[in-house]
C-alpha atoms as one frame of an Amber mdcrd trajectory, in Angstrom:
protein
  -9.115 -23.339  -0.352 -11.167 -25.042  -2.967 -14.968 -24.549  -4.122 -15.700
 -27.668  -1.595 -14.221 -26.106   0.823 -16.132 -22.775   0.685 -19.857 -24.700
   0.243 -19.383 -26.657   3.431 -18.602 -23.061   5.266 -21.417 -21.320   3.758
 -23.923 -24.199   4.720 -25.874 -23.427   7.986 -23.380 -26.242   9.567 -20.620
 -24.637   8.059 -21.717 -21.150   8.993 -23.050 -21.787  12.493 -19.384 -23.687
  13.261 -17.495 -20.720  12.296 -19.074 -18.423  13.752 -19.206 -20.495  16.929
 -14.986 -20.231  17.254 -13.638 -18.101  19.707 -11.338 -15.582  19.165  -8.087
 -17.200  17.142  -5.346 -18.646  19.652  -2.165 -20.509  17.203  -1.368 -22.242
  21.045  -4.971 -23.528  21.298  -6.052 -24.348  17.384  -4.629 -28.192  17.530
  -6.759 -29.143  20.160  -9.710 -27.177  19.266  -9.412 -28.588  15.972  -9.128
 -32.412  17.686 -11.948 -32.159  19.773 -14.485 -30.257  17.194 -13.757 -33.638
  15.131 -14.509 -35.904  18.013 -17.836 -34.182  18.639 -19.004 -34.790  15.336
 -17.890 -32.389  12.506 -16.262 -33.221   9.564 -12.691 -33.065   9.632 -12.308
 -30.891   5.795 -14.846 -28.548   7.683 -12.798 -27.932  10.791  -9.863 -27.949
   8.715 -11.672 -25.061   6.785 -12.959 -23.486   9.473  -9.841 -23.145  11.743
  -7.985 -21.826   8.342 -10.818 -18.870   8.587 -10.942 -18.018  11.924  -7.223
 -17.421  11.751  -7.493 -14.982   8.289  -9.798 -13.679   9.946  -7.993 -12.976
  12.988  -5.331 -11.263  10.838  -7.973  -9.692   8.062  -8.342  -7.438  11.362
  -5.680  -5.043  10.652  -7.251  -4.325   7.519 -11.338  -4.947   7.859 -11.517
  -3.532  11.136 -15.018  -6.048  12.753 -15.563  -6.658   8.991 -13.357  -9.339
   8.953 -15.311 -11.289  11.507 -18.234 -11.676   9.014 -16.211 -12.463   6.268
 -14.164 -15.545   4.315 -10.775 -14.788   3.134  -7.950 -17.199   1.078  -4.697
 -16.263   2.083  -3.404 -14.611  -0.873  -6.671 -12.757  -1.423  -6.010 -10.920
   2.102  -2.542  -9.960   1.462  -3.368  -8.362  -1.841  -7.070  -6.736  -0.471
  -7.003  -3.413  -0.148  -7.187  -1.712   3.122 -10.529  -0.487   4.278  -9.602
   3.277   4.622  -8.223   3.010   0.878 -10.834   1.497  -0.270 -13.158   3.842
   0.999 -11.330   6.652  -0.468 -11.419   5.121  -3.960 -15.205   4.433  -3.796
 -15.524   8.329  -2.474 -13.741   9.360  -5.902 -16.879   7.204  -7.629 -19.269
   8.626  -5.781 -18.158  12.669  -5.674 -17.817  12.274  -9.675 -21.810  11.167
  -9.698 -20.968   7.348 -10.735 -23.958   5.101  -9.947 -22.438   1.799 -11.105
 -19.263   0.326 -10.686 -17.915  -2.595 -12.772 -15.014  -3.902 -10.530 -13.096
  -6.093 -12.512 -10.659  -8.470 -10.903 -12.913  -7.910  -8.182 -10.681 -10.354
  -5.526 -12.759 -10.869  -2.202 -14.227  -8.103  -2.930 -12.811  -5.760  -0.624
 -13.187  -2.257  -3.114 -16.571  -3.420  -3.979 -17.600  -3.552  -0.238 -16.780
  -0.114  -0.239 -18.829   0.964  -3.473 -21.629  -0.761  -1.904 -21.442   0.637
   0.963 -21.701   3.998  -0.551 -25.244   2.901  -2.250 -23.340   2.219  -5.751
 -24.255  -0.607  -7.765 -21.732  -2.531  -7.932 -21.007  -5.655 -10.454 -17.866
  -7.544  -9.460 -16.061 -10.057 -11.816 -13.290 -12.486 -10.892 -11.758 -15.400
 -13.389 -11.042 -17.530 -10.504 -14.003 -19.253  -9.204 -13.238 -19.769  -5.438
 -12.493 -15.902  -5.009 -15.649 -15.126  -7.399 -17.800 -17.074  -4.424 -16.202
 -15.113  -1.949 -16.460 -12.127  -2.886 -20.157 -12.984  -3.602 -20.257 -14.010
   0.047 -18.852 -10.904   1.853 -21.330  -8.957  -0.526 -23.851 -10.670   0.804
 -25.550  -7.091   2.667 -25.997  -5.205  -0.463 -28.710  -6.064  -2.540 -27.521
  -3.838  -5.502 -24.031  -5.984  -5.091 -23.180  -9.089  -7.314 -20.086 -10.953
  -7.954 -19.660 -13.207 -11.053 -17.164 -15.492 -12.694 -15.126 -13.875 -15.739
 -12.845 -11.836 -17.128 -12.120  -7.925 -17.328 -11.577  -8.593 -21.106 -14.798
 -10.920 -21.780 -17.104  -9.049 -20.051 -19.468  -6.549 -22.002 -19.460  -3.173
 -20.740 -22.098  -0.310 -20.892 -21.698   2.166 -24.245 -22.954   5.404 -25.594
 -26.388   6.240 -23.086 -25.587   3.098 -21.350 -22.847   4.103 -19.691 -23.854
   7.460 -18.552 -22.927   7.665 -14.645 -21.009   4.324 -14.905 -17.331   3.487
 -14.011 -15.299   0.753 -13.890 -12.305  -0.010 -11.076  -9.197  -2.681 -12.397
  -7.423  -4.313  -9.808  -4.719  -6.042 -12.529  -3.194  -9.203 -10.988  -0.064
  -8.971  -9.883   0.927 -12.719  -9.174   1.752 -15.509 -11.369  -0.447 -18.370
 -10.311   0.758 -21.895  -9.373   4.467 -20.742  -8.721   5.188 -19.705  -5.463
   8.301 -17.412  -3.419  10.406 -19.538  -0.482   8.036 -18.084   1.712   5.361
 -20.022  -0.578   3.572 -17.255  -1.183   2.388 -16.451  -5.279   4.976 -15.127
  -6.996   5.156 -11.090  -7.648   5.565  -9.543 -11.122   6.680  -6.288 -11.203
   6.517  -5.504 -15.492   3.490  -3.600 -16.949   3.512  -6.243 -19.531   3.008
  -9.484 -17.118  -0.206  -7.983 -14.695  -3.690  -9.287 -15.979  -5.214  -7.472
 -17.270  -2.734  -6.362 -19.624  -1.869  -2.456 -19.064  -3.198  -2.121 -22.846
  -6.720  -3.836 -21.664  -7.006  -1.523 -18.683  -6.327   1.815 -21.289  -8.455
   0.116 -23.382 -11.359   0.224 -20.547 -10.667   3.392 -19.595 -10.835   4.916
 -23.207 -14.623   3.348 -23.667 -15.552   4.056 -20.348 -14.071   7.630 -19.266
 -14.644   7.205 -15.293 -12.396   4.013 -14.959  -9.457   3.773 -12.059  -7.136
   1.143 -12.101  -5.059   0.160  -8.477  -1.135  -0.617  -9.673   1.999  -1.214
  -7.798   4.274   1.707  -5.970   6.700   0.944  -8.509   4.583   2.249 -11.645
   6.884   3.888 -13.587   6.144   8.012 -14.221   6.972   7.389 -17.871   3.984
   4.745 -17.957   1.401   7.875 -16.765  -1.275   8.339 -19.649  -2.044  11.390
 -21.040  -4.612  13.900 -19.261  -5.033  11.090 -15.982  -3.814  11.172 -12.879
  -1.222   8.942 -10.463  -1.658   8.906  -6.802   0.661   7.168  -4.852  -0.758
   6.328  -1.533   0.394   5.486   1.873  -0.864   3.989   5.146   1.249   3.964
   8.131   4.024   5.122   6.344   3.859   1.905   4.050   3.231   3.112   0.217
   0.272   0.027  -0.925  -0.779   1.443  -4.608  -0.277   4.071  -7.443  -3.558
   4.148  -8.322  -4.315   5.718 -12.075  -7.388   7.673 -12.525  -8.886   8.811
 -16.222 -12.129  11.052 -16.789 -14.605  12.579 -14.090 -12.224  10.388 -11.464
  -9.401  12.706 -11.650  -8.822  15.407  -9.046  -5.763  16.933 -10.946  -3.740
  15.814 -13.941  -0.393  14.998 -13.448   1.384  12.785 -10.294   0.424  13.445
  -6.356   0.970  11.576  -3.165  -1.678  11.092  -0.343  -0.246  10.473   2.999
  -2.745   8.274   5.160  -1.138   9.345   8.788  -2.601   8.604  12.857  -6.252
   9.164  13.276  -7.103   9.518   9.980  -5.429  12.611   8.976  -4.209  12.739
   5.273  -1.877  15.141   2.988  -2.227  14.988  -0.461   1.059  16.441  -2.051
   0.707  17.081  -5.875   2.952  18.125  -8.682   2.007  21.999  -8.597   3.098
  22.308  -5.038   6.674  21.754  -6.121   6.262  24.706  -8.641   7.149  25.074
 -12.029   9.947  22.199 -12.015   6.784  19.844 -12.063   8.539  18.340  -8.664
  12.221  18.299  -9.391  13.824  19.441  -5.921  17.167  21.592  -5.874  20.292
  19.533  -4.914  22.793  20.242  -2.260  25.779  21.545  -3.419  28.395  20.018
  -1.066  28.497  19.163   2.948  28.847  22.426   4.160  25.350  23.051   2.988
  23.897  21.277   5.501  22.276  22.783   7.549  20.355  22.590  11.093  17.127
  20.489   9.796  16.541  17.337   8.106  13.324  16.253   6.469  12.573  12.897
   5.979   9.279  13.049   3.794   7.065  10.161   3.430   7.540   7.449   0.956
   4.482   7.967  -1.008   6.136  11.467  -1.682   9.162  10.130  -2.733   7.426
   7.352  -4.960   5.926  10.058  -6.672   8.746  12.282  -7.254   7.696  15.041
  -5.380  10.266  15.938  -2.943  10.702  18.752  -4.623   7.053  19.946  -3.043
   8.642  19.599   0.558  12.046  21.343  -0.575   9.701  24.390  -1.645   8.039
  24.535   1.557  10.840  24.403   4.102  13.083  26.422   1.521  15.700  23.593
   1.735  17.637  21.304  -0.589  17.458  17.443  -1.169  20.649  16.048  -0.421
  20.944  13.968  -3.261  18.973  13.312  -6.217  16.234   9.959  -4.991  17.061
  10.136  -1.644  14.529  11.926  -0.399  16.141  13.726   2.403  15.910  17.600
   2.629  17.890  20.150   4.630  17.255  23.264   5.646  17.883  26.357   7.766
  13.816  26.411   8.832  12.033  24.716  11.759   8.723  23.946  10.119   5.895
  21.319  10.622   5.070  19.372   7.814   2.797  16.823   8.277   3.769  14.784
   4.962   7.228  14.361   6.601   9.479  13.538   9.732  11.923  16.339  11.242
  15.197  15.409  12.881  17.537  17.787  14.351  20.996  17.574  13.146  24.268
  17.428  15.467  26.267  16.250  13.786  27.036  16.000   9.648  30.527  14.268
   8.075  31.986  11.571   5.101  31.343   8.327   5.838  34.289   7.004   7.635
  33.570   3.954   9.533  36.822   5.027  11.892  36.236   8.705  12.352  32.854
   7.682  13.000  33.416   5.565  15.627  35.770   7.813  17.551  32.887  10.958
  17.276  30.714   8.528  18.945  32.574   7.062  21.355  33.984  10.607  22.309
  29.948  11.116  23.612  29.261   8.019  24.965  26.985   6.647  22.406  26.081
   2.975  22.855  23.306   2.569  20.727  22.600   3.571  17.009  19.243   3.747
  15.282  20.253   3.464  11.374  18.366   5.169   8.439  20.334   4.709   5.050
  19.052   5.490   1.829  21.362   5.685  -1.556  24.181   3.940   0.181  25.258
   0.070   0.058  26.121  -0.703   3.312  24.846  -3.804   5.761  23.818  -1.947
   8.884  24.555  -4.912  11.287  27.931  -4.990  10.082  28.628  -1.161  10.469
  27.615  -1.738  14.614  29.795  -4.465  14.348  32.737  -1.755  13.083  31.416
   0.611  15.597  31.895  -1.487  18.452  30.231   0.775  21.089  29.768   0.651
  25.019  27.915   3.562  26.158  25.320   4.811  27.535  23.415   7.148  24.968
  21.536   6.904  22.271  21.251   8.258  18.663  19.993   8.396  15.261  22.563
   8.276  12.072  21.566   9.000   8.983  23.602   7.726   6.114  23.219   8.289
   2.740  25.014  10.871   0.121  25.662  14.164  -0.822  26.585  14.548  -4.597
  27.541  11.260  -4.932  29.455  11.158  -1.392  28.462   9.028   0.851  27.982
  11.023   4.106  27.026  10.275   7.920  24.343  12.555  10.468  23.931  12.147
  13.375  20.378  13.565  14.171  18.005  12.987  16.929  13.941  13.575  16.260
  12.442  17.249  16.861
């Protein structure tokens, strides 16, 4: 979308067509498109407006209604944060008594909604133009809400009295513009050293202005974790979306933690002291024999963290291997942080031996979890080759350094 784009659909024709659509229909767009052009309308407006309607239609799953009163570009969707995030980060703002918010790399403004909605002032700044107007658009309801064009690094933050009760939020692209995946979506990076902001701008913020939080990718590494702040990795659906980094009054507790965004609402937030004194390093399983009844399978944001070793302490168990995140144990418990299969069956990997266990029950049907093996899982049903009736879970991954095969079922 360009800047001509978005001043026809903020015009009262522009505003007053697309808000006239009905609900998004792929089957039904071509002709709705053909005959809003031969009643009158411009075709780069239908064009334009059509293209909303449909973000719209999928900014949905993460606005909730708020998407229908709001304009969108594609890539500024995908990388929006979710509405219950968002809300939780502007929460952090608000319980540490921040009044003003400088949200820098703003997007379409999807943080700064939230901020505003909690009665913070809230100045948003994006370098590209387009998504500066947009996010100027969808804050349209809060009058102590701006959006500008510029940059995190040109614009002039509060200092010494100034800043009192002020913070600023970083949302560091993460994209290299202009060059596109297959899919032709923007390209990813994945380095500290290629986001923009720079990682040394956003410390740099956050060392002038003390209540700054910065949203980064689930793959931020622990060794990257400054001094005295802390790292939540946080997950929605059982999808991890952000580390986020926290300095100053923001911070809950120093140090790494995991917050678990489940049905309903519900949330667990798993931090390094739960796993003791090994600051979240879980005990290993020795061999296969050790084993036993219960497997955990805790969530990924607790495994992005490194913190399995919180869920080995609570269900007195053992990871299986180091990364992969699974935990036995003797115990039954409920943890909420983390699924609980029921184990029938535990042995090497052996594609044959396999086979013959599972054909000996009847098994037709396998649901496949690996993690910390290589191995295509439609080509291991292939090997299986299996008739029956039942269905089951398997589990492969390793025991010190062996790859290994369960067979569990949920409990």
């Amino acid at each position: 979308m360009d800047l001509d784009a978005v001043t026809q659909l903020v015009s009262g024709e522009g505003w007053g067509l697309l808000q006239s659509l009905p609900p998004y229909d792929e089957s039904a767009a071509l002709s709705l498109g053909e005959g809003l052009r031969v009643a009158g309308f411009d075709p780069d407006l239908v064009a334009a407006a059509l293209t909303q309607s449909r973000l719209r239609a999928k900014g949905r799953a993460k606005f909730g209604e708020f998407a229908d009163g709001m304009l969108f570009t594609a890539d500024g969707l995908e990388q929006a944060t979710r509405l219950e995030i968002a809300a939780r980060h502007a929460q952090r703002f608000r319980g540490a008594g921040i009044e003003q918010v400088f949200d820098l790399g703003c997007g379409i403004g999807a943080d700064a909604m939230a901020f505003a909605g909690l009665d913070l002032k809230v100045t948003a700044i994006d370098s590209d133009e387009v998504t500066a107007t947009l996010a100027g658009v969808n804050l349209r309801h809060w009058p102590g809400a701006s959006a500008f064009i510029g940059t995190a690094e040109g614009t002039q933050l509060p200092s010494g009295e100034g800043a009192r009760n002020t913070g600023a939020w970083l949302d560091p692209a993460r994209r290299t513009p202009g060059m596109t995946d297959a899919r032709g979506k923007t390209r990813r990076v994945f380095r500290l050293d290629a986001i923009s902001p720079t990682w040394s701008t956003v410390q740099s913020i956050a060392q002038s202005l003390p209540a700054t939080g910065a949203k980064l990718s689930p793959s931020f590494p622990h060794t990257a974790i400054p001094a005295g702040a802390e790292a939540q990795w946080t997950s929605l659906g059982g999808e991890v979306l952000e580390c986020a980094i926290w300095w100053g009054p923001l911070v809950s507790r120093i140090g790494r933690s995991a917050l678990v965004i489940g049905p309903q609402g519900r949330s667990w937030t798993v931090r390094e002291t739960d796993a003791g004194a090994a600051g979240g390093a879980a005990p290993m399983a020795s061999s296969l024999s050790q084993i036993g009844p219960w497997l955990y399978e805790p969530d990924r944001a607790v495994i992005r963290a490194g913190l399995t070793g919180a869920l080995t302490s609570v269900v007195e168990g053992f990871e299986l291997d180091s990364g992969v995140g699974y935990v036995t144990s003797d115990r039954c418990v409920d943890v909420g942080y983390a699924r609980r299969f029921a184990v029938d069956e535990s042995m090497p990997l052996n594609v044959k031996t396999l086979r013959a266990w599972l054909r000996e029950r009847d098994v037709g049907r396998v649901t496949i979890k690996k993690r910390g093996v290589v191995l295509d899982a439609g080509e291991l049903r292939r090997q299986l080759r299996l008739s029956g009736s039942v269905e089951m879970t398997l589990v492969l991954t390793r025991v010190k350094n062996q790859q290994v095969a369960l067979v569990v079922h949920p409990a």
